[in-house]
C-alpha positions in Angstrom: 26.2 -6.3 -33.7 23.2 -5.7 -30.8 25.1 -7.0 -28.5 28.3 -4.3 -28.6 25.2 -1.4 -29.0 23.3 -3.0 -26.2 26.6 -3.4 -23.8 27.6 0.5 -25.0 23.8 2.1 -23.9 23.9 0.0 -20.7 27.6 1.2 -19.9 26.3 4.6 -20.4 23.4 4.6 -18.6 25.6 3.3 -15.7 27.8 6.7 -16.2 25.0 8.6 -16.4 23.4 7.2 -12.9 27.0 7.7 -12.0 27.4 10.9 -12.6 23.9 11.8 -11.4 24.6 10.0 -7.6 27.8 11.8 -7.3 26.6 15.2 -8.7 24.0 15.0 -6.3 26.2 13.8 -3.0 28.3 17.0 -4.2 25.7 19.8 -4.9 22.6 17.9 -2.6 19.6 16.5 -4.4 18.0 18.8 -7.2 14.1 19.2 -7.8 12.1 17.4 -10.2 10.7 19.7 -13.2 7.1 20.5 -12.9 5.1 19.0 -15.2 1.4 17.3 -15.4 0.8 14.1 -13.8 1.3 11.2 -16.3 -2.3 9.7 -16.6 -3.4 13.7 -17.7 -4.0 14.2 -21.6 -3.3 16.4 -22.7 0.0 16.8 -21.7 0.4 20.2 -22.5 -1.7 23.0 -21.1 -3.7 25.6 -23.6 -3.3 28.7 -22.0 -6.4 31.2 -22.9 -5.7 34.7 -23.5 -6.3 37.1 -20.5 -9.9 38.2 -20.6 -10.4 42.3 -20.4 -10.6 43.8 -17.4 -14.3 44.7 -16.1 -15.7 47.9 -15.5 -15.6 49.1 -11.4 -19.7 48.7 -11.6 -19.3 45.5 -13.1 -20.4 42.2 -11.7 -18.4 40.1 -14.0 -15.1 39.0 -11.7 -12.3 39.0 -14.2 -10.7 35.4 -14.6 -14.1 33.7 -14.1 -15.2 31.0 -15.8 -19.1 31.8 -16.0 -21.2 33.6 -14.1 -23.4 31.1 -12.5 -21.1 28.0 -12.5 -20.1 25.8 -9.7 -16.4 26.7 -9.2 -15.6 23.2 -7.8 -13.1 20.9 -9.9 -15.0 18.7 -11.6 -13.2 18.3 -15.1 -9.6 16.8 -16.3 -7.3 19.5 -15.6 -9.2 21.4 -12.9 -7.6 22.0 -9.8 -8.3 21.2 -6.1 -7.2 21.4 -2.4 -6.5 18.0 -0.5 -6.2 18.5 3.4 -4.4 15.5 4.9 -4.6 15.4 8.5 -3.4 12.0 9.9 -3.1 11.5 13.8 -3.1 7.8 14.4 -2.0 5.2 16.6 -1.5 1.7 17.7 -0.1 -0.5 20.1 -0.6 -4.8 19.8 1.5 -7.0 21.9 1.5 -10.9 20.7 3.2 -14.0 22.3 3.2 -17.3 21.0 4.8 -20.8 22.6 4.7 -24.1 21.2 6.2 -27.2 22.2 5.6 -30.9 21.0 7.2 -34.2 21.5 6.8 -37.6 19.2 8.0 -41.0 20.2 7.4 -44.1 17.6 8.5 -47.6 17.9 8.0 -50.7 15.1 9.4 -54.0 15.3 10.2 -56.1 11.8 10.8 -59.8 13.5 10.0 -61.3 9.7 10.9 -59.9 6.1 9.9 -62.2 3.8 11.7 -64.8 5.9 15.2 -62.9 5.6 15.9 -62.5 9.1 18.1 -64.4 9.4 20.4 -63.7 5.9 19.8 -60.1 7.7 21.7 -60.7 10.9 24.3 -61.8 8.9 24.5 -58.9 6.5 24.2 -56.3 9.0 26.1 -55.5 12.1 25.7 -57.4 15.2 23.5 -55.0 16.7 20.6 -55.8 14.4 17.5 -56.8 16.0 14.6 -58.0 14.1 12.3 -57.6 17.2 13.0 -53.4 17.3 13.8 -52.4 13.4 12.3 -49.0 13.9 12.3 -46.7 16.4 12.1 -42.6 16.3 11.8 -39.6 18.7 12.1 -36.0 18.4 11.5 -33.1 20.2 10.7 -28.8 19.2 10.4 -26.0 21.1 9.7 -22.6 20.0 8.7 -19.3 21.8 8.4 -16.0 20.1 6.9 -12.4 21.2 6.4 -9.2 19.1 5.1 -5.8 20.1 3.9 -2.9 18.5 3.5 0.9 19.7 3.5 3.5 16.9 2.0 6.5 16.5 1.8 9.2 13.2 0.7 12.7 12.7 0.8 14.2 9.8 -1.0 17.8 8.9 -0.3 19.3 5.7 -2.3 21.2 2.8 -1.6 20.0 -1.5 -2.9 20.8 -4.6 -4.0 17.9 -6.8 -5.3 18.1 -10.3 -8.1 16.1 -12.0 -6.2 13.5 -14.0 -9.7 11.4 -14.7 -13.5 11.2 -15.0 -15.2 7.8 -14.1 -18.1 6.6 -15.9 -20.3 7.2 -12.7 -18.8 11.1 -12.2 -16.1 10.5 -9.9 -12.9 12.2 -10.0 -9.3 10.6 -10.5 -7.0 13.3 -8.6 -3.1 13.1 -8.3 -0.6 15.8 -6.6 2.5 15.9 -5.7 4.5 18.7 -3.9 8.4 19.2 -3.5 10.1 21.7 -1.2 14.1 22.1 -1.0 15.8 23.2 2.4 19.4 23.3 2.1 20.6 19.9 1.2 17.4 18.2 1.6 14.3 17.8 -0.7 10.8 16.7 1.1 8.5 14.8 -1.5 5.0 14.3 -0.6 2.6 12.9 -3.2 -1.1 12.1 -2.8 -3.8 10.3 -5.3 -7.3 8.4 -5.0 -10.7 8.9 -6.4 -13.3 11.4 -5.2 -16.7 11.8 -5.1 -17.5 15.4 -6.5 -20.1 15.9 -3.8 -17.7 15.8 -1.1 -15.8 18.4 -2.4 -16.4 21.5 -0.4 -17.6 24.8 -1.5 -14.2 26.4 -0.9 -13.0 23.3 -3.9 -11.0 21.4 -0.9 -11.7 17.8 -0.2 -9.9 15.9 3.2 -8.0 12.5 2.6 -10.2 10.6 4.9 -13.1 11.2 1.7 -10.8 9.7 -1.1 -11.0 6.3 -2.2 -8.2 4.1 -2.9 -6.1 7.4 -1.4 -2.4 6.5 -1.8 -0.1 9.3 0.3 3.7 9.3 0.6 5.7 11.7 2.7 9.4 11.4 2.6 12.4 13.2 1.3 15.9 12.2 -0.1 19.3 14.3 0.4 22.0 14.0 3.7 19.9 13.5 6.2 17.3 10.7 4.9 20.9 9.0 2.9 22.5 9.1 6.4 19.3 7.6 8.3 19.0 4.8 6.1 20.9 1.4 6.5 23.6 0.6 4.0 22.3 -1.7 0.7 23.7 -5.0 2.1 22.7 -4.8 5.3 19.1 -4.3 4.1 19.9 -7.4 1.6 21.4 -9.6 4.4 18.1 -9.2 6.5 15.8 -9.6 4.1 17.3 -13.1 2.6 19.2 -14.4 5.8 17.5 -17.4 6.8 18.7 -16.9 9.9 
């Protein structure tokens, strides 16, 4: 009986993919609904009531967390700004050529004194004096060349998902923005120090360990610069 009920969920999860690629070739991709990264507990937020407004001679700013505290994130759930500014470039320009040649010759004029049965056996062309003899020959020549160059400016929020042992902060963010019938994704994690976060709570990408940035987008445009499915396949395994 698992085997029907297995068969049946993966036939409609199929339908469901289905439905989902073609709803989204017809309407253009939809956004994903905001919610806390997945390492963050918990995953609910506990909103606090809204604090009374001070007095105009007060110097108490409303929302504030304490009077003499640090502002900077520096516990799970805080928030911060990562500045990724990427300009970078490079150009490398190999060549390789090899080429060798073997030639090996072995005579067998005695095997265990059946030589002679041997000539008899084999075709007429059998000589004892030259019974081995091999030579080959491979080229190959190859070149490869590089020149890219990226630059990337843009601005995220990231939250604090995690507090090392040693203090350091575990920060993941991710941003989505729709334009017609195209979504842009860009996501950013790594691990900060908390004293290279600056007094205005913003830390640059070139300060996070382990950083792990993706920029890309799905909808018409990125569906039709992409190469179809098989011819992806086809390069990938061709042995060719």
């Amino acid at each position: 009986m698992r085997i029907p009920s297995l068969a049946a969920l993966v036939i409609a999860a199929a339908s469901l993919t289905a439905c989902a690629s073609v709803n989204e070739a017809v309407s253009g991709p939809q956004l994903n609904p905001m919610g806390y990264p997945a390492q963050l507990v918990p995953q609910q937020q506990v909103y606090a009531p809204t604090p009374p407004a001070a007095s105009a001679n007060s110097l108490w700013r409303s929302g504030a967390k304490a009077f003499f505290k640090d502002q900077r994130a520096r516990n799970v759930g805080d928030i911060l700004t990562v500045q990724v500014d990427i300009d970078d470039k490079a150009q490398t320009q190999n060549t390789t050529a090899r080429s060798r040649e073997s030639d090996y010759n072995a005579s067998i004029p005695k095997v265990f004194g059946l030589e002679s049965s041997l000539g008899k056996i084999l075709p007429s062309e059998y000589n004892a004096s030259n019974g081995l003899s091999t030579n080959g020959s491979a080229n190959f020549s190859g070149s490869g060349s590089v020149n890219r160059a990226e630059k990337i400016s843009l601005t995220i929020a990231a939250v604090v998902t995690g507090v090392l042992p040693n203090g350091n902060l575990i920060v993941q963010g991710s941003q989505e923005v729709r334009t017609n019938r195209e979504v842009r994704e860009l996501t950013v994690s790594g691990i900060v120090r908390p004293e290279d976060i600056s007094s205005a709570n913003t830390v640059r990408h070139a300060q996070m360990a382990e950083a792990r940035i993706s920029y890309g987008g799905r909808g018409d445009v990125t569906r039709m610069q992409a190469a179809p499915v098989t011819q992806n396949l086809m390069e990938k395994f061709s042995p060719f």
